[in-house]
C-alpha positions in Angstrom: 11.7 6.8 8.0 11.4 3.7 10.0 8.5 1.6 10.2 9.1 2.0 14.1 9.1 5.8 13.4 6.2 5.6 11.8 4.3 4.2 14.7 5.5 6.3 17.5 4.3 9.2 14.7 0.5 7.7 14.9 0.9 7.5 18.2 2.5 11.0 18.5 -0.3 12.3 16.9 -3.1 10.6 18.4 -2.1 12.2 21.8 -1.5 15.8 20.3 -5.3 15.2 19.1 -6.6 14.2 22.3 -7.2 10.4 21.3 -6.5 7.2 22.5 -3.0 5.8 21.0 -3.1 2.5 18.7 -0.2 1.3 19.4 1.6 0.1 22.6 5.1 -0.2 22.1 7.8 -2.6 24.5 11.0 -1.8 22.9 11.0 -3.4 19.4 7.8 -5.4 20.1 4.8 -3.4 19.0 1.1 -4.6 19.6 -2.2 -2.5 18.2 -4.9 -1.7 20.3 -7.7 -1.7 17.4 -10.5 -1.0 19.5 -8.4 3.0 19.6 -9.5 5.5 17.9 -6.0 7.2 17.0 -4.0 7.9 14.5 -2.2 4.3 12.8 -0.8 3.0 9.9 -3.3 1.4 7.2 -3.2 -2.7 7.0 -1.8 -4.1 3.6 -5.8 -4.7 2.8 -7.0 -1.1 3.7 -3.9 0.7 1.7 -5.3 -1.3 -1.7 -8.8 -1.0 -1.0 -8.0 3.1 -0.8 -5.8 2.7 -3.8 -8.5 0.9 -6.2 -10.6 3.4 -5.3 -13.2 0.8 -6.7 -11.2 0.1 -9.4 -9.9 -3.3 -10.6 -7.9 -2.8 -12.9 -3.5 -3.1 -12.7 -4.0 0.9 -12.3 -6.6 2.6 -10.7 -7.3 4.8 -13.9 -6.6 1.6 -16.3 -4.8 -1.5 -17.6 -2.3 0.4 -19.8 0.3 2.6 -18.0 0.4 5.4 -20.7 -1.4 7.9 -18.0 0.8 6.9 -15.4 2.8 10.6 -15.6 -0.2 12.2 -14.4 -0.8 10.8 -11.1 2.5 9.5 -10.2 6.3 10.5 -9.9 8.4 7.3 -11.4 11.3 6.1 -13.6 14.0 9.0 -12.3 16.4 6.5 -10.4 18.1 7.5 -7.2 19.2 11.2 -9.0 15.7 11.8 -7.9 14.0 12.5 -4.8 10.5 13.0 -3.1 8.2 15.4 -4.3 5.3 17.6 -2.6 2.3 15.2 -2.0 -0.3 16.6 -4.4 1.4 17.8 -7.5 0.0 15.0 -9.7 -3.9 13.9 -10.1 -5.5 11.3 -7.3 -7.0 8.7 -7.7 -11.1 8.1 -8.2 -11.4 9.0 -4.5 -9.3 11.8 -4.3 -6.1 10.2 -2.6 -3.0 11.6 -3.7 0.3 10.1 -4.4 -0.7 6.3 -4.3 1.3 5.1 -7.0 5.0 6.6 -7.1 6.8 9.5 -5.0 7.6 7.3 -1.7 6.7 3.4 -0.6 4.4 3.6 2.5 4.8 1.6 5.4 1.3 -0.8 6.1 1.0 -2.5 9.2 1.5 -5.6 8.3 3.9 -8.5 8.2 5.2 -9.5 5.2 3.8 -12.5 4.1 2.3 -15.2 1.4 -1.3 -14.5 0.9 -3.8 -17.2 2.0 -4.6 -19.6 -0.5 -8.6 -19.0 -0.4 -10.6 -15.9 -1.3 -10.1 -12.8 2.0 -12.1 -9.8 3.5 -9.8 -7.7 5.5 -7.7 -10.6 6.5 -5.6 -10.5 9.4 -1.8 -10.1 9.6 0.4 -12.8 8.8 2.7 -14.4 11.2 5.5 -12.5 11.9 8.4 -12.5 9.8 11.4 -10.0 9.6 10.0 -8.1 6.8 6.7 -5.3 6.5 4.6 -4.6 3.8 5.4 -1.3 1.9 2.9 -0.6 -0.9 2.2 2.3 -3.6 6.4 2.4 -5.1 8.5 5.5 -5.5 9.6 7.9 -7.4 12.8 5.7 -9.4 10.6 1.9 -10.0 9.7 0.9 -13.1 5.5 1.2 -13.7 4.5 -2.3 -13.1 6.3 -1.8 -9.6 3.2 1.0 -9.2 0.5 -1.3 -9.9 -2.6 -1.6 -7.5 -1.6 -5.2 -6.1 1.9 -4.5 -6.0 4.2 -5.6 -2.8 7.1 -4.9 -1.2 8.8 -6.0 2.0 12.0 -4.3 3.9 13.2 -4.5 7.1 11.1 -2.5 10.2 14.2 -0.9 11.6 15.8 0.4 8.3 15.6 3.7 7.0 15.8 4.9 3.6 14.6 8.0 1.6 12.6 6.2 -0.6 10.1 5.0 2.1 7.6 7.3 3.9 3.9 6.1 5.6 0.2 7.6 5.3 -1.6 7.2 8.5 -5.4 6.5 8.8 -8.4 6.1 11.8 -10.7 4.1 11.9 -14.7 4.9 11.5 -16.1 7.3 13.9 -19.4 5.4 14.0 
C-alpha cells in the first residue's frame, strides 16, 4: 500500500464513521487538519511512544532479542509474506504486531532528528522520503528495535509495507 493509500483509507474511514476527515488532499500534496477527529496515520513520535509501551529498552520486552519469536514475525526473507495481525504476543499495552510482520507508514517526513531533547516534535521539512516504523516479516532483529527508522518513497507500493491508523483523544 501507498503512503497516499493510506491516507485516503483514514480518510475513507473517518466518513464511513460519521467524522470529520484529517486529511485534505490536492493531488499529491496532502495537508492534516489536526484539530479532526478522524481516522489518520500516527506521527513518527506517537508510533514509538505506542511501541515502548513505557518501555526503554531496544525492545519493548528487553535489551536481548532472544524473545523476539514471540511477538514478532522476522528473519523469513522475501519467501515470506504477511501474517494475521494477532498471532504473536503484544506489547505491555496490548498493541499487536509492532515489531515485524509489515512496516507502517507514520505521517511524517523523513528526516534528521533535532539536535536537542523533543516532546511530540513536529514534522520535518519535507523531503522525498516518509517514515516507516515497526520492520517486517524478512529484517534482521535490530531492524525491529523500538527507535528503529525507515524511509521509502510516498507513492511506491510494496508488500512489505502496510499502516495502523489512530485518533486523537476524545476529550
Amino acid at each position: 500500500v501507498t503512503w497516499f493509500d493510506a491516507i485516503k483509507f483514514c480518510n475513507r474511514l473517518s466518513e464511513e464513521a460519521g467524522l470529520t476527515s484529517c486529511y485534505e488532499i490536492e493531488e499529491d500534496q496532502v495537508r492534516w487538519n489536526r484539530p479532526s477527529d478522524g481516522y489518520r496515520l500516527p506521527t513518527e513520535a506517537e508510533w514509538e511512544y505506542a511501541c515502548r509501551a513505557g518501555t526503554t529498552t531496544r525492545w519493548f520486552f528487553g535489551d536481548e532479542p532472544d524473545q523476539l519469536g514471540e511477538y514478532a514475525w522476522y528473519g523469513e526473507g522475501f519467501s515470506g509474506s504477511p501474517h494475521p495481525v494477532g498471532e504473536k504476543r503484544p506489547n505491555p499495552w496490548g498493541l499487536h504486531d509492532m515489531a515485524g510482520n509489515v512496516w507502517e507508514w507514520c505521517w511524517d517526513w523523513f528526516g534528521e532528528y533535532p539536535k536537542d531533547p523533543q516532546t511530540d516534535p513536529d514534522d520535518p521539512p519535507a523531503s522525498d522520503r516518509r517514515v516507516l516504523r515497526g520492520g517486517a516479516f524478512d529484517v534482521v532483529p535490530r531492524r525491529l528495535r523500538s527507535a528503529f527508522r525507515f524511509r521509502f518513497r510516498p507513492e511506491l507500493r510494496f508488500r512489505l509495507v502496510g499502516f495502523r491508523v489512530v485518533r486523537g483523544s476524545r476529550r
